[in-house]
N, C-alpha and C positions, 0 to 999 in steps of 0.2 A: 658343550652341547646343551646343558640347562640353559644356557644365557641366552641363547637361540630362540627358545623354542617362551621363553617371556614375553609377555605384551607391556609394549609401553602405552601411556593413559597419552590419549590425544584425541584433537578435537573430528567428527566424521567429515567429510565432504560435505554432506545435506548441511551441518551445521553452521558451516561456513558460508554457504550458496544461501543460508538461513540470514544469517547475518547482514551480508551486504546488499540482502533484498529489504530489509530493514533501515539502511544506512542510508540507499540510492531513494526511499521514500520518503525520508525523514529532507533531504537534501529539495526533493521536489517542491515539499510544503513551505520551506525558505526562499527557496530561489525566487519567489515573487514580492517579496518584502524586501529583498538583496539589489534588486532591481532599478529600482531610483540611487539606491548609493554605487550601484555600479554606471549608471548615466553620469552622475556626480562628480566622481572620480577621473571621466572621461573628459567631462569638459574643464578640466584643468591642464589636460594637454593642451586645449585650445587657446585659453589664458595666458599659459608661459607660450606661447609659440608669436600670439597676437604683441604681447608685451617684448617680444626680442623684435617685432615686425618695427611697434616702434620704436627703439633704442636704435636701430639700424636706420630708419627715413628721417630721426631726429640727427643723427650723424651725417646723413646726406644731404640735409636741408643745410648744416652748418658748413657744409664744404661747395653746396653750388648752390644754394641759397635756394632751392626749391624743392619739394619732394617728387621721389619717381612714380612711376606705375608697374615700372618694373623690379620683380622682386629680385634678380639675378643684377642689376646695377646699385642695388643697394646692398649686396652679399649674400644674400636669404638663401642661403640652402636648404631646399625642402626636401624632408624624408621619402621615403617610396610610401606611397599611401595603402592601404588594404588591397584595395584594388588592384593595384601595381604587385602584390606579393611584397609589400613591405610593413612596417610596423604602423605607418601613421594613421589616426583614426577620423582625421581634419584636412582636408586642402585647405592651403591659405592662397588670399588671392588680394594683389589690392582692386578694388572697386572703382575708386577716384583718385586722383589725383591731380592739384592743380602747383601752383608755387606757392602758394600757403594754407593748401589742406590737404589732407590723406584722409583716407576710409580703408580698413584693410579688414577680411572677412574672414573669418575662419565656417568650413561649412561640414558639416559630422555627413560622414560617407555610410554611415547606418543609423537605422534606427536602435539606439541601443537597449530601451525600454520596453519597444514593442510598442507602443501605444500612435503609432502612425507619425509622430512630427519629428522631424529631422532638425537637429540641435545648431543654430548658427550664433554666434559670436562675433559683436565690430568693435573694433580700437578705432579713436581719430585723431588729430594731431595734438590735441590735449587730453592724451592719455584716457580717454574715456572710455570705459571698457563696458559693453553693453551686451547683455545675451538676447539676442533682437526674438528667435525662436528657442522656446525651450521645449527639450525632449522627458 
């Protein structure tokens, strides 16, 4: 019955509710310095995705001696984009295509920074990897 009727030492509600209002403030003052490294880190999805675009139309140029404009004859499986309810953060799309040139896009389906410009990325057939708009 003693054992009962003891208070254990713990923290209150308020102090808690104290805390994480503390935590979610401290989180706001970063997040806009986090910002550019989070665009950053995005546009490296574009880069590996641009760089398999050409591995795949440098394989299809050596087998019919020209490159496509289509990405599904060159094998390019594309992810389901944000938009679609998938992970991808990028359409990729080729642009041009002739028998000895490709231009292939990659185009950021958000703005990830906020600051209004939409992030685009081109590859060409000599591997040129260019961030044409940066976000």
């Amino acid at each position: 019955m003693k054992a009962l009727n003891r208070k254990l030492k713990a923290y209150t509600l308020n102090e808690l509710l104290i805390v994480l209002v503390i935590i979610g403030i401290l989180i706001l003052l970063a997040l806009p310095n986090l910002m550019p490294l989070i665009s950053k880190t995005k546009g490296t999805e574009a880069k590996l995705q641009l760089k398999h675009v050409y591995t795949l139309e440098r394989s299809h140029f050596m087998l019919k001696s020209q490159y496509s404009s289509d990405l599904n004859e060159i094998g390019f499986e594309h992810e389901r984009t944000i938009d679609e309810g998938g992970n991808a953060n990028y359409r990729i799309e080729v642009v041009e295509a002739s028998p000895t040139t490709f231009k292939a896009r990659a185009t950021a389906l958000a703005d990830f920074d906020g600051d209004g410009a939409i992030n685009i990325w081109e590859i060409d057939q000599d591997q040129n990897l260019v961030e044409v708009v940066k976000d």
